[in-house]
Predicted model as a PDB file, atoms N, CA, C, CB and O in Angstrom, pLDDT in the B-factor column:
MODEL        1                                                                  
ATOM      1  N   UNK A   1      97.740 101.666  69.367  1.00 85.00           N  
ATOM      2  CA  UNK A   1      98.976 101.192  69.902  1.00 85.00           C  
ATOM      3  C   UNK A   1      98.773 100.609  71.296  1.00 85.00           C  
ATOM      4  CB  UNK A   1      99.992 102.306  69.928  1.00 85.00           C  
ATOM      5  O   UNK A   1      99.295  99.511  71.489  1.00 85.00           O  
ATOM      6  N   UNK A   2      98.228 101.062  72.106  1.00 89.00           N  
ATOM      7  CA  UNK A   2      97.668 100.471  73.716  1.00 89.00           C  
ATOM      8  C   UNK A   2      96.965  99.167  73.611  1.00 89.00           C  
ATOM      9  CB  UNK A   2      96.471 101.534  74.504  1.00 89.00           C  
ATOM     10  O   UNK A   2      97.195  98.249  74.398  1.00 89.00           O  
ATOM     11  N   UNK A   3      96.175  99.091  72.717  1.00 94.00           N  
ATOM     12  CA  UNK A   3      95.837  97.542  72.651  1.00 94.00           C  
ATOM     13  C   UNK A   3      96.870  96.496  72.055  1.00 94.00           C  
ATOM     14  CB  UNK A   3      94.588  97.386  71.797  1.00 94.00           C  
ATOM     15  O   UNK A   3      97.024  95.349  72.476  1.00 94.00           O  
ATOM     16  N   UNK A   4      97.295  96.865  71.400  1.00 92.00           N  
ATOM     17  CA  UNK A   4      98.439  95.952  70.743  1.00 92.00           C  
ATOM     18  C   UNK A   4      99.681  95.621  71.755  1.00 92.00           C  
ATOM     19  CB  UNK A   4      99.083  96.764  69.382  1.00 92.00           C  
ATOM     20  O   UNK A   4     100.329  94.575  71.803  1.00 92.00           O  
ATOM     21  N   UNK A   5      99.868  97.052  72.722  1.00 94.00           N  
ATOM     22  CA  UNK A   5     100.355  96.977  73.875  1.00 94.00           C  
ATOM     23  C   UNK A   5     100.270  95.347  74.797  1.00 94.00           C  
ATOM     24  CB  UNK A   5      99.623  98.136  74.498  1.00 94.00           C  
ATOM     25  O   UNK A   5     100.917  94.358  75.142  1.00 94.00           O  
ATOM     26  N   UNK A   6      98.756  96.111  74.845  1.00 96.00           N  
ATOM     27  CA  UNK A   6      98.140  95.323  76.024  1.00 96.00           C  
ATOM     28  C   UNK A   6      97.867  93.313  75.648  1.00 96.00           C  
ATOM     29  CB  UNK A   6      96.383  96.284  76.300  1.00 96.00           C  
ATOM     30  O   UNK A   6      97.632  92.382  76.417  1.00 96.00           O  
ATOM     31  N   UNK A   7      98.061  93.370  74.045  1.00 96.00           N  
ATOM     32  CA  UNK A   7      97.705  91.856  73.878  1.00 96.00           C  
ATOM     33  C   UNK A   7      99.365  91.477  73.833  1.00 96.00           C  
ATOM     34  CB  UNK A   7      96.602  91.373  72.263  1.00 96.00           C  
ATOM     35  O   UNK A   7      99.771  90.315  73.857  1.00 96.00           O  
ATOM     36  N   UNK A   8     100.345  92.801  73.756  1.00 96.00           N  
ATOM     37  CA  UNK A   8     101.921  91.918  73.686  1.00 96.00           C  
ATOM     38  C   UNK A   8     102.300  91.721  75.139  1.00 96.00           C  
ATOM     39  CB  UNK A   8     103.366  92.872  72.847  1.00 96.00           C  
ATOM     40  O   UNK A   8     103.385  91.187  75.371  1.00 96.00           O  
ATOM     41  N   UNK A   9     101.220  92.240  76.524  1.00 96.00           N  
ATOM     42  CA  UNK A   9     101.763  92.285  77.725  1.00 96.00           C  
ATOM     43  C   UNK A   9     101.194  90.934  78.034  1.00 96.00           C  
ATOM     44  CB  UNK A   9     101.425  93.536  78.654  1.00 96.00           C  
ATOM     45  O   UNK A   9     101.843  90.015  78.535  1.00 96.00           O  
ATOM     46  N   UNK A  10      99.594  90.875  77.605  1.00 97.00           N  
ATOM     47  CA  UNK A  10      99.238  89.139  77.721  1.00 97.00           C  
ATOM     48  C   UNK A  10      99.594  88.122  77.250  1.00 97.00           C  
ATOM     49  CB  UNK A  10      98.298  88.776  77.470  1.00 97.00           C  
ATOM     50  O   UNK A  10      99.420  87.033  77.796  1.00 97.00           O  
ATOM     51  N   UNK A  11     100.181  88.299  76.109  1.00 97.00           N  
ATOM     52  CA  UNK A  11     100.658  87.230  75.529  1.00 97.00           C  
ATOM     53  C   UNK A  11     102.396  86.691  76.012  1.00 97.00           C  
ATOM     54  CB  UNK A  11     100.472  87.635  74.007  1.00 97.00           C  
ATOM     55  O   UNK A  11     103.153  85.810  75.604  1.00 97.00           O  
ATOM     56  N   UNK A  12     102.490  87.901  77.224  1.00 97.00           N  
ATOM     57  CA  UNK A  12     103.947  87.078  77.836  1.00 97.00           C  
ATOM     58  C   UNK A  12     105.284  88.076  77.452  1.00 97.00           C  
ATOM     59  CB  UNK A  12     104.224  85.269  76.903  1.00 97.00           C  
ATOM     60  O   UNK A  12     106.459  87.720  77.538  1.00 97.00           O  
ATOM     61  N   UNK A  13     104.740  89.571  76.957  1.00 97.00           N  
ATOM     62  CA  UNK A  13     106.355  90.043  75.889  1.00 97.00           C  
ATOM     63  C   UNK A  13     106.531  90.650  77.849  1.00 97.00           C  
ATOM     64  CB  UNK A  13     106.260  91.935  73.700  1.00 97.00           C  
ATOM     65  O   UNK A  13     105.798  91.040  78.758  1.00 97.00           O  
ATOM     66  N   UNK A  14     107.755  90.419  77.634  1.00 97.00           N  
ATOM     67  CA  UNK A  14     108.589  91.335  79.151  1.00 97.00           C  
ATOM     68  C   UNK A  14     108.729  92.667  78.805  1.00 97.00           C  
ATOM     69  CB  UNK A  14     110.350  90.843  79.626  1.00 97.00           C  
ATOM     70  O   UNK A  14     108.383  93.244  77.774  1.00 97.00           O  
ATOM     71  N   UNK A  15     109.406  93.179  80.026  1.00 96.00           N  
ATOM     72  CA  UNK A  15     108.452  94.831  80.149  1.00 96.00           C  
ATOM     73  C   UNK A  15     109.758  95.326  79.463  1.00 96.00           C  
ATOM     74  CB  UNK A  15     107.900  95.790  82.121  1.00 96.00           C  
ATOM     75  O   UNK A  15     109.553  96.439  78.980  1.00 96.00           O  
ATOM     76  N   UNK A  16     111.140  94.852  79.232  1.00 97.00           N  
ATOM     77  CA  UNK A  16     111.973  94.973  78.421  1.00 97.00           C  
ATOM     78  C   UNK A  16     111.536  95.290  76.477  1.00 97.00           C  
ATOM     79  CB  UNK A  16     112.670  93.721  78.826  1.00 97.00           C  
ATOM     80  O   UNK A  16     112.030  96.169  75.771  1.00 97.00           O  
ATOM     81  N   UNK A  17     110.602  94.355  76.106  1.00 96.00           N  
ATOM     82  CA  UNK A  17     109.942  94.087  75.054  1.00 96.00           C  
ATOM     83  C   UNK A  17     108.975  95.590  74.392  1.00 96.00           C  
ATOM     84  CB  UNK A  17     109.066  92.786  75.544  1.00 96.00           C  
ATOM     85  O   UNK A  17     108.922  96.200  73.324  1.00 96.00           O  
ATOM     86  N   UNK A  18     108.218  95.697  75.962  1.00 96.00           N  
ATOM     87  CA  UNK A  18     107.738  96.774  75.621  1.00 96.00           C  
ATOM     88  C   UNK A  18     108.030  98.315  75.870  1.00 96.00           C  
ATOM     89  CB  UNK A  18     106.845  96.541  75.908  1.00 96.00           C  
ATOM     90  O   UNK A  18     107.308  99.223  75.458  1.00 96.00           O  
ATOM     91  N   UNK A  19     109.051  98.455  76.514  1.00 96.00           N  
ATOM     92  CA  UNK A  19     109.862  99.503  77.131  1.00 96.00           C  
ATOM     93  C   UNK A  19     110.366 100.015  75.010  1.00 96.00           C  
ATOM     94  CB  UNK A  19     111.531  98.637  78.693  1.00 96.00           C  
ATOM     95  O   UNK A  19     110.262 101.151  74.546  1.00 96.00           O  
ATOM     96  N   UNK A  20     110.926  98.574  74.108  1.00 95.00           N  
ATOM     97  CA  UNK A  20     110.799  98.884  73.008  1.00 95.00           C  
ATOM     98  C   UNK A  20     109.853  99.719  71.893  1.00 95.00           C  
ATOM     99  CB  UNK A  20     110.905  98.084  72.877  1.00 95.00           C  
ATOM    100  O   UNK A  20     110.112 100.609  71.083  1.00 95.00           O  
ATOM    101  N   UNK A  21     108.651  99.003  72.249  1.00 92.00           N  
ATOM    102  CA  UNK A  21     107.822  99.107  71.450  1.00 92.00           C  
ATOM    103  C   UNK A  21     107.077 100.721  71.768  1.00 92.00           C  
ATOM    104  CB  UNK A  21     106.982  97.794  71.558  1.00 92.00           C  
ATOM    105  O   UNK A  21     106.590 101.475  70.926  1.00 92.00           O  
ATOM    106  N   UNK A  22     107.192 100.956  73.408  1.00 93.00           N  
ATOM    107  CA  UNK A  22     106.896 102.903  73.412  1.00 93.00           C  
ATOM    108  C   UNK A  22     107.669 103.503  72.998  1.00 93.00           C  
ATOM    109  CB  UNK A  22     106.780 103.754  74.621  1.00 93.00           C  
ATOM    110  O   UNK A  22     107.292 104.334  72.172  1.00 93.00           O  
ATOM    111  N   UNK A  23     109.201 103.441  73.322  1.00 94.00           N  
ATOM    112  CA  UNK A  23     110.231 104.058  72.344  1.00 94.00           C  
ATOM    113  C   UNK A  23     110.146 103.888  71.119  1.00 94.00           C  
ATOM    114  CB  UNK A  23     111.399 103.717  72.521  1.00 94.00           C  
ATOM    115  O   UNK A  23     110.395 104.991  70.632  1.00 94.00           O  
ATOM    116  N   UNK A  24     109.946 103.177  70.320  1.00 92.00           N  
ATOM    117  CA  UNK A  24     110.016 103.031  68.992  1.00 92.00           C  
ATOM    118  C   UNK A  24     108.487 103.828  68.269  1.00 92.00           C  
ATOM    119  CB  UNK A  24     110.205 101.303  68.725  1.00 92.00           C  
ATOM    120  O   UNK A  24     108.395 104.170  67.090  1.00 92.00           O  
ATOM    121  N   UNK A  25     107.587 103.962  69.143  1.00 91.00           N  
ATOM    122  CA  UNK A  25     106.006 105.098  69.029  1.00 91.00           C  
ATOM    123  C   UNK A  25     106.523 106.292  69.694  1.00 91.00           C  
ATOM    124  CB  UNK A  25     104.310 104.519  70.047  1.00 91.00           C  
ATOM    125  O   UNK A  25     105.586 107.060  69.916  1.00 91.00           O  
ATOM    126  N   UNK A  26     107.129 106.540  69.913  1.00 92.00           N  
ATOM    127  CA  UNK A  26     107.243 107.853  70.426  1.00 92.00           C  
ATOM    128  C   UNK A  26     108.224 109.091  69.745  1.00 92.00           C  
ATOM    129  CB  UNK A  26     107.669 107.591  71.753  1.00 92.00           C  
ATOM    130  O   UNK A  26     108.320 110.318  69.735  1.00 92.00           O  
ATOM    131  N   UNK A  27     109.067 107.510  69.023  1.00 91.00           N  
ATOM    132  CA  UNK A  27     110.044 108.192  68.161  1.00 91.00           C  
ATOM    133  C   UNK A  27     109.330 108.839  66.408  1.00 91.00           C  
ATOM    134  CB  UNK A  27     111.358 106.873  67.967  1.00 91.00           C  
ATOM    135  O   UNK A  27     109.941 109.544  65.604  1.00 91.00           O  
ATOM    136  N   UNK A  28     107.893 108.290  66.270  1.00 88.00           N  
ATOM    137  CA  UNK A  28     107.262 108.507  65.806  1.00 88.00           C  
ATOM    138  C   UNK A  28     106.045 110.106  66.043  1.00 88.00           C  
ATOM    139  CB  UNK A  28     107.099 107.351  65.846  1.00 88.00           C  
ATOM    140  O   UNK A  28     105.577 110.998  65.336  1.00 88.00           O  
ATOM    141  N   UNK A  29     106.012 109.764  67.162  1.00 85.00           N  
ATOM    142  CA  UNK A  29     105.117 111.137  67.474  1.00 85.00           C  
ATOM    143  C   UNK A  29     105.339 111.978  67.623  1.00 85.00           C  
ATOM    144  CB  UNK A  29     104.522 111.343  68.189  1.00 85.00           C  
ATOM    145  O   UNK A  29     106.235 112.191  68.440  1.00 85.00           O  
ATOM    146  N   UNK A  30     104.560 113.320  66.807  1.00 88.00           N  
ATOM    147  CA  UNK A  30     104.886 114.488  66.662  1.00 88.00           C  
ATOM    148  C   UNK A  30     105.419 115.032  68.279  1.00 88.00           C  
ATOM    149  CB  UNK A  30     103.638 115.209  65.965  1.00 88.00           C  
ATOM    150  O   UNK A  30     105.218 114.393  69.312  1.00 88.00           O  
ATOM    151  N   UNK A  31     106.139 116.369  68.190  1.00 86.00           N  
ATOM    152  CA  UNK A  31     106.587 116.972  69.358  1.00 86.00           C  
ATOM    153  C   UNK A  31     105.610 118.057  69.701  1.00 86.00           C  
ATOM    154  CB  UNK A  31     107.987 117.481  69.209  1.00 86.00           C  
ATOM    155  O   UNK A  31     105.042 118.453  68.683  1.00 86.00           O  
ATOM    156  N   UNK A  32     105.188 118.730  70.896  1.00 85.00           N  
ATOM    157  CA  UNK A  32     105.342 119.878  71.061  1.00 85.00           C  
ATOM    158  C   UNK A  32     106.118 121.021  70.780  1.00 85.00           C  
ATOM    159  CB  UNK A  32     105.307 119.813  71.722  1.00 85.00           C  
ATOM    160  O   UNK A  32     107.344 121.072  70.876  1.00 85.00           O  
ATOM    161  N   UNK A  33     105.429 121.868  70.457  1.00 80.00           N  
ATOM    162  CA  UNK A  33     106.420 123.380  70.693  1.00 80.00           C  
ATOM    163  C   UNK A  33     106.812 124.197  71.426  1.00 80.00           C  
ATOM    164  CB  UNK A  33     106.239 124.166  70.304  1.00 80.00           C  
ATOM    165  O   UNK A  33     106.368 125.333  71.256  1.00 80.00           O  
ATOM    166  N   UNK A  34     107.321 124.077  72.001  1.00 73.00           N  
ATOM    167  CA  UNK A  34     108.038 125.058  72.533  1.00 73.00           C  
ATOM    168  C   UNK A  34     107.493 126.748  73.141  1.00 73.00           C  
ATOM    169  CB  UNK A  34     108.917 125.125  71.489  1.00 73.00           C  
ATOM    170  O   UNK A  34     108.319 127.531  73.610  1.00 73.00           O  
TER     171      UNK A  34                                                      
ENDMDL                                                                          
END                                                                             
C-alpha cells in the first residue's frame, strides 16, 4: 500500500486524495485488543 501511496503522491493525487486512500486501508486493518 505505501508504494502505491507513494506513485499516487508522484503522479500529482492531492493530500485530500490520499487522506482517502489511508482511510479506506485502515478501514480494512485488523484492530488491536484491548
Amino acid at each position: 500500500m505505501l508504494h502505491g501511496l507513494a506513485v499516487q503522491a508522484r503522479d500529482g493525487a492531492t493530500t485530500e486524495e490520499l487522506q482517502a486512500i489511508i482511510e479506506s486501508a485502515m478501514l480494512g486493518a485488523p484492530r488491536a485488543d484491548p
